[in-house]
C-alpha positions as CSV (number, residue, x, y, z in Angstrom):
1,X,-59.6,-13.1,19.8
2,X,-56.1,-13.7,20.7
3,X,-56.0,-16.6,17.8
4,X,-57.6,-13.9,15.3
5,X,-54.6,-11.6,16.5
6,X,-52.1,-14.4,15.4
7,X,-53.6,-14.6,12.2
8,X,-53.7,-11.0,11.3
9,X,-50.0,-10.5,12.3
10,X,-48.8,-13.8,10.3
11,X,-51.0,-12.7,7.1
12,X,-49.1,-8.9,7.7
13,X,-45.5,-10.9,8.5
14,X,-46.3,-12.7,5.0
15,X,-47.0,-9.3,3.5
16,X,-43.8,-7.7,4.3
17,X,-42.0,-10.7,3.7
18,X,-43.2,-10.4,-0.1
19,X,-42.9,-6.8,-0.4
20,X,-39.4,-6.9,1.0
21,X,-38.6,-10.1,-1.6
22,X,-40.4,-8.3,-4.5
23,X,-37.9,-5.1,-4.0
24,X,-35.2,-7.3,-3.8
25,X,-36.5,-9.1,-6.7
26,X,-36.0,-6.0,-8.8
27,X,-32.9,-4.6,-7.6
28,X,-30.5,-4.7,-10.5
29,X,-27.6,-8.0,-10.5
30,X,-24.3,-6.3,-9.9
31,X,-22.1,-6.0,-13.0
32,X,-20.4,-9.0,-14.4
33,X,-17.2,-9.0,-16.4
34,X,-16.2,-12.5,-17.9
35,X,-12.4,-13.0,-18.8
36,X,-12.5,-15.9,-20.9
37,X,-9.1,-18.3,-22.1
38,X,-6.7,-16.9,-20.1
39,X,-3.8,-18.2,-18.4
40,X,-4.2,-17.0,-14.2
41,X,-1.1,-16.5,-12.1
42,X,-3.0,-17.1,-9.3
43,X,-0.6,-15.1,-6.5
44,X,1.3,-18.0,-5.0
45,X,1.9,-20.7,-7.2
46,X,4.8,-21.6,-9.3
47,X,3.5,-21.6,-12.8
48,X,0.4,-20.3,-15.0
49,X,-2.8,-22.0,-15.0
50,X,-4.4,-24.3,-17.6
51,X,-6.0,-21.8,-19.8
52,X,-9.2,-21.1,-18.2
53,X,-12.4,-18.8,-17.7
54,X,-12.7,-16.4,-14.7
55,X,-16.1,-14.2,-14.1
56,X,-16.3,-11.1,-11.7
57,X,-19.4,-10.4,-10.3
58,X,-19.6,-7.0,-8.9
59,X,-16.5,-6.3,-6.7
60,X,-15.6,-10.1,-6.9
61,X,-14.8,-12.9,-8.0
62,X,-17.2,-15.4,-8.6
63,X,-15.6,-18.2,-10.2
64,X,-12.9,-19.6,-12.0
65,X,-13.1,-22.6,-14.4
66,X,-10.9,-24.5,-16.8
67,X,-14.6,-25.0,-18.6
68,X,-16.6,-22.8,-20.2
69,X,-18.6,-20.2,-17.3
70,X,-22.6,-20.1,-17.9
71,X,-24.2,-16.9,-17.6
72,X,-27.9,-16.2,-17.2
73,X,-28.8,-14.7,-20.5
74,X,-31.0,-11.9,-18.3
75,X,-27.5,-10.5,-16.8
76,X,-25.5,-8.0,-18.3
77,X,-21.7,-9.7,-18.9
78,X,-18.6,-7.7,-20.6
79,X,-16.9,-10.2,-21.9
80,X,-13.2,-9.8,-22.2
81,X,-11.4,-12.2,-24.6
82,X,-7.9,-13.5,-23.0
83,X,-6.3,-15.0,-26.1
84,X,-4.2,-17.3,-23.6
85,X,-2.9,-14.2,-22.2
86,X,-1.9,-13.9,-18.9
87,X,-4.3,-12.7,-15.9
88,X,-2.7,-11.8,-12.6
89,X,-3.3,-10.1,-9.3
90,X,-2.7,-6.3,-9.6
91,X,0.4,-4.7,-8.2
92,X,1.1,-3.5,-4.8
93,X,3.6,-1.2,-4.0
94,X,4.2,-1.4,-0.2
95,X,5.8,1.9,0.5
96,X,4.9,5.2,-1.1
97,X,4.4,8.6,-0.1
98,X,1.6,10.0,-2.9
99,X,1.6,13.4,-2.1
100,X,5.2,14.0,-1.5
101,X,6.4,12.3,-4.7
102,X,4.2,14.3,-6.7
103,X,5.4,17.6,-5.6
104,X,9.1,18.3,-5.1
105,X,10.8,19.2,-1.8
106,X,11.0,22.7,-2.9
107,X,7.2,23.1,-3.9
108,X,6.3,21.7,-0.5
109,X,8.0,23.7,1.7
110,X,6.9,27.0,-0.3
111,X,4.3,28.8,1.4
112,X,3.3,30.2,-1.8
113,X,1.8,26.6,-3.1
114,X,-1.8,25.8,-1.8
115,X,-2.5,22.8,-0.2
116,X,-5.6,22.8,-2.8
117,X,-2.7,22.7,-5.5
118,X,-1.0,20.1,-3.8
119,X,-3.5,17.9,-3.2
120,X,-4.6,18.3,-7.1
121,X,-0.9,16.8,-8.0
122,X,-1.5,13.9,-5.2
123,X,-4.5,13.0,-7.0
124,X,-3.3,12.8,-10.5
125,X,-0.6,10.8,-9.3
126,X,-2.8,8.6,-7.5
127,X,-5.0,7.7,-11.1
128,X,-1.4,7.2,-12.9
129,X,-0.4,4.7,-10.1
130,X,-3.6,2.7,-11.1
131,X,-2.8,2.9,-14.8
132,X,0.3,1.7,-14.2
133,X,-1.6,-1.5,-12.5
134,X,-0.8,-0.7,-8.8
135,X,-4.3,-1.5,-7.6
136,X,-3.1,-1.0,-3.7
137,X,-0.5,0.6,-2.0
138,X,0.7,1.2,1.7
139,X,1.0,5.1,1.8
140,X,3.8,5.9,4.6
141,X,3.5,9.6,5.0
142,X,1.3,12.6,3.8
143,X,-1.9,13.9,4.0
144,X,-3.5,11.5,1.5
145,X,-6.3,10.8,4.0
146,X,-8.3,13.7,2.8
147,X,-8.5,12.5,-0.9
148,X,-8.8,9.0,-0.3
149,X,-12.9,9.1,0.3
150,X,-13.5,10.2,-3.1
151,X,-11.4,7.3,-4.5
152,X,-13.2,4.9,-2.7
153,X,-16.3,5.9,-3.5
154,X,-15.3,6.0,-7.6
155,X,-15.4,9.7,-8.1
156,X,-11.7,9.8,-8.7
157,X,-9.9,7.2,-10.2
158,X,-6.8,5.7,-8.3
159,X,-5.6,2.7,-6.2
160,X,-6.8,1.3,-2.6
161,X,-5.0,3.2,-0.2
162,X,-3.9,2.2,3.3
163,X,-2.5,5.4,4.9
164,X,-1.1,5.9,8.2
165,X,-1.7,10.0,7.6
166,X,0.9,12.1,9.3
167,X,4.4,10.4,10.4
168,X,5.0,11.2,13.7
169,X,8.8,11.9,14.5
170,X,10.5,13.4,17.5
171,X,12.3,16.7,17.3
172,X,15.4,16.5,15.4
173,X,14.0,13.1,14.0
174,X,13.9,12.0,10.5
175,X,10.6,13.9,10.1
176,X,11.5,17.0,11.5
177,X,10.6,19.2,8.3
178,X,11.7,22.7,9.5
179,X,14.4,24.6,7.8
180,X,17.2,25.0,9.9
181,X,16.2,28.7,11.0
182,X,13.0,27.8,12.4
183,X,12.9,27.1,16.2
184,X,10.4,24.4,18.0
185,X,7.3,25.6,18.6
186,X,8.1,24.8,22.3
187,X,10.7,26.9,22.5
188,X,9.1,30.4,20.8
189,X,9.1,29.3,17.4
190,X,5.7,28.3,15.3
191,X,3.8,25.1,14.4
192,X,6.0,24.4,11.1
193,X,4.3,24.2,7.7
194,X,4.9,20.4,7.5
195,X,2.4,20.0,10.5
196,X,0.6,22.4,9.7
197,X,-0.2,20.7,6.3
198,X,-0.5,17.1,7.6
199,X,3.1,15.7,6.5
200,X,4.1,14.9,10.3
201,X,4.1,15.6,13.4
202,X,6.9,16.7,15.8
203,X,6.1,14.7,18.9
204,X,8.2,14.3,22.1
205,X,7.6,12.5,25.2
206,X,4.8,9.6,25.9
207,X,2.0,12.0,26.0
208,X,2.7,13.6,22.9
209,X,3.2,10.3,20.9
210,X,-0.1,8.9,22.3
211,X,-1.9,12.0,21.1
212,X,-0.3,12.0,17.8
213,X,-1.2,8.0,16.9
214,X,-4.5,8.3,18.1
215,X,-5.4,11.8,16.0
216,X,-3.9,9.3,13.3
217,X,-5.9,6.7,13.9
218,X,-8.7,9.2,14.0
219,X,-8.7,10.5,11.0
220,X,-8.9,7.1,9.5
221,X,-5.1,5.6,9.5
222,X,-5.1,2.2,8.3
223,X,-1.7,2.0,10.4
224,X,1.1,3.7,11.5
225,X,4.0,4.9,10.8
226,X,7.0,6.5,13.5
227,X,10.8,7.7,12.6
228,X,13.1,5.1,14.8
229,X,16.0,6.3,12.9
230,X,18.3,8.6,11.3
231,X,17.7,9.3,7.3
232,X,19.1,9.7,3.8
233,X,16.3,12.1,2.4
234,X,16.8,14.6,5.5
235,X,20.4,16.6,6.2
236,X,20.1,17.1,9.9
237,X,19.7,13.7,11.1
238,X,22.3,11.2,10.9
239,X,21.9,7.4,9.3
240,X,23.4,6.2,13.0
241,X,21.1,8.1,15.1
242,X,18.7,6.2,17.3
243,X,15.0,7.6,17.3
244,X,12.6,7.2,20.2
245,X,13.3,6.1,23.5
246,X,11.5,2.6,24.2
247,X,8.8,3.9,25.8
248,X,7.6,6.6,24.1
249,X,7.8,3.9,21.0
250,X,5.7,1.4,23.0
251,X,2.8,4.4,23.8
252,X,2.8,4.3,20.0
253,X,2.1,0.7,19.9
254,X,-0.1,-0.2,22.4
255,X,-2.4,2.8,21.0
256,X,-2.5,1.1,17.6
257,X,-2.9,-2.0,19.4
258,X,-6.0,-0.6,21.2
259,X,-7.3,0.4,17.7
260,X,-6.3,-3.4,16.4
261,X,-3.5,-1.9,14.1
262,X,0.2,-1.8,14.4
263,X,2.9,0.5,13.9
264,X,5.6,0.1,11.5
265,X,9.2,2.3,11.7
266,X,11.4,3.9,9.5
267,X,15.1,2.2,10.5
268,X,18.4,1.4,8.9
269,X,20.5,0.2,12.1
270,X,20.4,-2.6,14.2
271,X,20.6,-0.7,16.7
272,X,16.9,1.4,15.9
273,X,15.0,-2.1,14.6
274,X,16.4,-3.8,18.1
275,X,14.6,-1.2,20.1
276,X,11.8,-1.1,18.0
277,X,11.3,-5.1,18.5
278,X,11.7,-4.7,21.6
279,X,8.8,-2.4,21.5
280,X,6.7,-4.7,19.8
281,X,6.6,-2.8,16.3
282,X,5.2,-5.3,13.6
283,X,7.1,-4.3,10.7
284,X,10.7,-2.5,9.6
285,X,10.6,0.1,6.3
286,X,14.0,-0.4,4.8
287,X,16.8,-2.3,6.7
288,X,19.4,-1.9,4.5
289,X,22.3,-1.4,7.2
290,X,20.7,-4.0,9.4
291,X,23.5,-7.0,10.5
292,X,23.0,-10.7,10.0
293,X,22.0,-11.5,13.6
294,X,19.6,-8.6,13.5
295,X,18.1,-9.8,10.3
296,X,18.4,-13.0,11.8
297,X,16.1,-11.5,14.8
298,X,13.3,-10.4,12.5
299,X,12.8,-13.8,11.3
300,X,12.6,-15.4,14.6
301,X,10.2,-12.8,15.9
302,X,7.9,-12.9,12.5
303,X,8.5,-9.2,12.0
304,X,8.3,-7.9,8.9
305,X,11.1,-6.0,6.7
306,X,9.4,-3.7,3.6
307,X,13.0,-3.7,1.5
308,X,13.5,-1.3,-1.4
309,X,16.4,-1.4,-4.2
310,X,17.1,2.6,-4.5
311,X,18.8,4.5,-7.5
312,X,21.6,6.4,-6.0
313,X,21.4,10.0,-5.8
314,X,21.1,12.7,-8.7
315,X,24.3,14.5,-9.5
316,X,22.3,18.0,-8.0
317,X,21.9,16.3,-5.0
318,X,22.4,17.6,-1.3
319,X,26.3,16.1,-0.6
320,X,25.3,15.2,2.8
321,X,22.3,13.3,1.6
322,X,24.2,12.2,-1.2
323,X,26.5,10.4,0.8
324,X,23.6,8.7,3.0
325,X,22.0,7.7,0.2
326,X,24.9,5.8,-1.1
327,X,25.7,3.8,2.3
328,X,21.7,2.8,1.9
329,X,22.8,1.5,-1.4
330,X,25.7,-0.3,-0.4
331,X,23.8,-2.1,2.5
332,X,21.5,-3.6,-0.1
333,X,22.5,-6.4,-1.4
334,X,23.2,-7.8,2.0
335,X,19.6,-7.2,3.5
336,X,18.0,-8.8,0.7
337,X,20.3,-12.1,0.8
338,X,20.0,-12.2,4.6
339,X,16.3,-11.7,4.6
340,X,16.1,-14.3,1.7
341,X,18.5,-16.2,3.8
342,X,16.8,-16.7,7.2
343,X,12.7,-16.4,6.0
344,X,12.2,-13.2,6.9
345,X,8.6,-12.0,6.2
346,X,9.6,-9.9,2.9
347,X,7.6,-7.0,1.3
348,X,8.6,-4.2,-1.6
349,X,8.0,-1.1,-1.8
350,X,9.6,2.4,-4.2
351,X,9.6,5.0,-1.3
352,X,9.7,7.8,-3.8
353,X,10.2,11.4,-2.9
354,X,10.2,14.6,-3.9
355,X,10.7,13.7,-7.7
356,X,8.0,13.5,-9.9
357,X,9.6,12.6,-13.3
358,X,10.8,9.7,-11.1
359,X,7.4,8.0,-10.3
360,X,7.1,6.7,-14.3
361,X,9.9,4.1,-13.1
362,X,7.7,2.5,-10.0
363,X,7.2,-0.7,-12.6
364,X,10.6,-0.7,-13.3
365,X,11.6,-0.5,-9.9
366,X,10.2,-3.8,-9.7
367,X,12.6,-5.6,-12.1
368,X,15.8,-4.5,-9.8
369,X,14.6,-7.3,-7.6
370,X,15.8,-10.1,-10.1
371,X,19.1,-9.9,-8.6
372,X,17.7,-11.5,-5.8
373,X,15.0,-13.7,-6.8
374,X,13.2,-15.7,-9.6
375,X,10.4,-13.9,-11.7
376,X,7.6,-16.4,-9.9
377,X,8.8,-15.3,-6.5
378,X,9.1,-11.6,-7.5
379,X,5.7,-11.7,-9.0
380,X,4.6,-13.1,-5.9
381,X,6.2,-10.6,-3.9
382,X,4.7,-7.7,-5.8
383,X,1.2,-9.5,-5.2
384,X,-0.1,-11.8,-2.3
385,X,3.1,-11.3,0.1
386,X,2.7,-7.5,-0.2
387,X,-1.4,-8.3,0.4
388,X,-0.2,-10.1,3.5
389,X,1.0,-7.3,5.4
390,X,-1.9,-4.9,3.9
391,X,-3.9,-7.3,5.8
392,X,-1.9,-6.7,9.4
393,X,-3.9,-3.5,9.7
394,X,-6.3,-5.7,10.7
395,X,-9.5,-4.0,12.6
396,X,-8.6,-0.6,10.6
397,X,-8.2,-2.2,7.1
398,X,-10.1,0.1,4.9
399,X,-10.9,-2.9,2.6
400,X,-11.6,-6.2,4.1
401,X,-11.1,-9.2,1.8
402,X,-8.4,-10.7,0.1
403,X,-6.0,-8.8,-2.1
404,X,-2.8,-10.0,-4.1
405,X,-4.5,-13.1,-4.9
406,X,-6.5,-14.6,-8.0
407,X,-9.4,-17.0,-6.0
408,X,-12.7,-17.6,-6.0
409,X,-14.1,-14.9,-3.3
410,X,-11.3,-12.7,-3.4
411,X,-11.2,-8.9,-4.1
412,X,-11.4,-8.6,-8.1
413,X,-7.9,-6.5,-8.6
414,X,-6.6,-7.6,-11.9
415,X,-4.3,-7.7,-14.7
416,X,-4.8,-8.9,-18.4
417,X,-1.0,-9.2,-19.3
418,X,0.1,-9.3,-23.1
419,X,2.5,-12.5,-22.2
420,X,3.8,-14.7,-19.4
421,X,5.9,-12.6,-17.0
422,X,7.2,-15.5,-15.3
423,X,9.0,-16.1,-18.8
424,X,9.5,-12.3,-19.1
425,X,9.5,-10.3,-16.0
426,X,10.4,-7.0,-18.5
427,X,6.6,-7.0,-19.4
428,X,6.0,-5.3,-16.3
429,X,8.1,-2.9,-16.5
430,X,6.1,-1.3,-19.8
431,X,2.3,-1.1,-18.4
432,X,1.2,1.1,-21.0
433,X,2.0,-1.2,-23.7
434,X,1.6,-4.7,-22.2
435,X,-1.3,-4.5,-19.4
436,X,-4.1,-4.5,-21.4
437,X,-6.3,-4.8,-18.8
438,X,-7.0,-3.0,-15.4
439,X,-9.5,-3.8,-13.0
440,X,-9.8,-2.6,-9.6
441,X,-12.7,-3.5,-7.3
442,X,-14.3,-4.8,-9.9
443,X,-14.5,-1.8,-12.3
444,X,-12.6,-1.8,-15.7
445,X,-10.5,1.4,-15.6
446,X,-8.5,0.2,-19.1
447,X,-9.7,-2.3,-21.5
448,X,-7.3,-1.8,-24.6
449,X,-8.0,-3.7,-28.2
450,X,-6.7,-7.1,-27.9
């Protein structure tokens, strides 16, 4: 009996096994797009390929080979032909702020603009960022956590987004929103509309820090992001102005540390980035009036420093922020020498704000940098360096893989470039005309004649 038992549950073990192999069986092979004689800046390395073949199968890459790529004549392949063109890793902007570039400062702040109408502008920013091949970015600020599920799933077009949702700023810190009228909301005033909308949050003291991060981390922060220091973008808060005392900064970090993440800080002084190394922050946003020992400091402690080159200020501009802006500017040149200098772990980002027009120049933005650096390091900048620190988000990275690179298993983000932009770095700074190509995750979003 027990041996007919054995039997009747191998023959049913078998049956399942082929039922579950004959469903697989006719599942349909993922789509395959075959790039074929082009020239693959590969992320790191110094030149172009040999001209070669690359194929994507579904969200990756399969293979890439200086010899013709066989494809079973049963699988559906778009093939794209490369001409010797160049195919690169798409473009990651490290520091951006969707929702508040795509409204201005005015707009935000008016309690007549629905978030619904708001969120609508984020959105259509967010599918021009793609077109203008930024297939990631590093949002710093906003309430860009809400949209982002659609985008990942396809329904809306735009790039991978790793948020860190609402900065969190102590009262009178760089992300205190309010107007000037409007008192705390610990002191007989109201919750102010930034909170209230998801821009920031006003948080003082351990406790309220800890709660902040982790409502963060809650609603799905891929890391985050704390004001250590005074701002040019804000008139109440001086550039010198230390942010955070060390321990409510380290509540912040050992939360995102419990969650596997980090926290990275907004800071121009040595004397903000100091404390905030000493509280074991992972990464600095800007930097620009940092010293040489401090920068110096970062490299020893493999910290990273997200640099921008800014445009100064529009003549309409606040004065006071004017004048900010314009130290930022003139502590520029210095950060990126020094961080070139000493190794610092270097990524790039815009940091736009509150200027819509002004978000057409993120691909120029990119060809400041060539005061600093050659085109090959730039381009790896803008790619697998910037990937890098994506990747520090670690336990919370919304898309695990690798980014900013062109290899066999990696992420299929990519460019088809009309020319060699190690020869020509300008050809990224006209995406409508010379990226002929656009791939993200896979999926063609442009695929212009060629």
């Amino acid at each position: 009996m027990q041996r007919q038992m054995k039997i009747l549950l191998g023959a049913l073990l078998l049956a399942g096994g082929s039922h579950s192999q004959a469903i697989q069986d006719a599942a349909p092979a993922p789509a395959s797009v075959l790039f074929e004689n082009v020239r693959v800046f590969n992320g790191t390395a110094g030149q172009l390929s040999a001209p070669s073949n690359v194929l994507v199968v579904g969200h990756l890459i399969k293979a890439i080979s200086t010899r013709p790529i066989a494809v079973s004549d049963e699988t559906a392949v778009t093939r794209i032909q490369g001409g010797g063109r160049t195919l690169m890793p798409g473009l990651i902007d490290n520091h951006v702020h969707i929702v508040m570039s795509a409204s201005s400062q005015t707009d935000l702040l008016d309690p007549k603009l629905s978030i619904e109408e708001i969120q609508a502008r984020a959105t259509a920013e967010a599918e021009q960022m793609l077109m203008r091949g930024f297939t990631s970015v590093r949002d710093l600020g906003g309430p860009i956590l809400t949209a982002r599920p659609a985008i990942d799933k396809g329904e809306l077009p735009g790039p991978r987004i790793y948020a860190s949702g609402a900065m969190i700023s102590q009262t009178s810190g760089h992300g205190d929103s309010r107007h000037p009228h409007e008192r705390s909301r610990r002191f007989f005033g109201e919750v102010s509309r930034g909170e209230q909308m998801g821009f920031n949050y006003i948080a003082d003291g351990r406790d309220d820090v800890l709660t902040a991060t982790r409502e963060n981390l809650r609603a799905g922060a891929a890391q985050i992001k704390l004001m250590a220091g005074g701002g040019a973008a804000t008139a109440y808060d001086p550039l010198d102005v230390t942010q955070y005392t060390l321990d409510e900064m380290k509540a912040a970090v050992d939360a995102a540390a419990d969650w596997g993440t980090y926290v990275t800080v907004h800071a121009y002084t040595a004397r903000a980035v100091r404390r905030a190394v000493q509280a074991g922050v992972k990464s600095i946003e800007h930097g620009q009036l940092l010293d040489e020992a401090t920068m110096k400091l970062l490299a020893e402690k493999g910290i990273w420093l997200s640099l921008q080159a800014l445009d100064p200020p529009p003549p309409n501009a606040n004065p006071i922020n004017a004048k900010k802006k314009m130290q930022v500017i003139a502590g520029t040149d210095n950060a990126f020498k020094w961080a070139r200098k000493y190794g610092v772990k270097l990524a790039w980002g815009t940091d736009f704000l509150f200027d819509p027009a002004q978000n057409a120049k993120q691909n120029s933005d990119i060809l400041k940098l060539s005061q600093w650096m050659k085109p090959a390091v730039i381009l790896k900048l803008v790619t697998h360096d910037n990937a890098q620190l994506l990747a520090l988000s670690g336990l919370r990275n919304p898309y695990p893989g690798k980014l900013g690179v062109v290899q066999e298993g990696a992420l299929a983000d990519l460019l088809l470039v009309d020319g060699n932009p190690m020869a020509n770095l300008d050809l990224l700074g006209d995406p409508a005309k010379n990226f002929l190509v656009i791939m993200k995750n896979g999926k063609v979003y442009k695929n212009l004649p060629h």
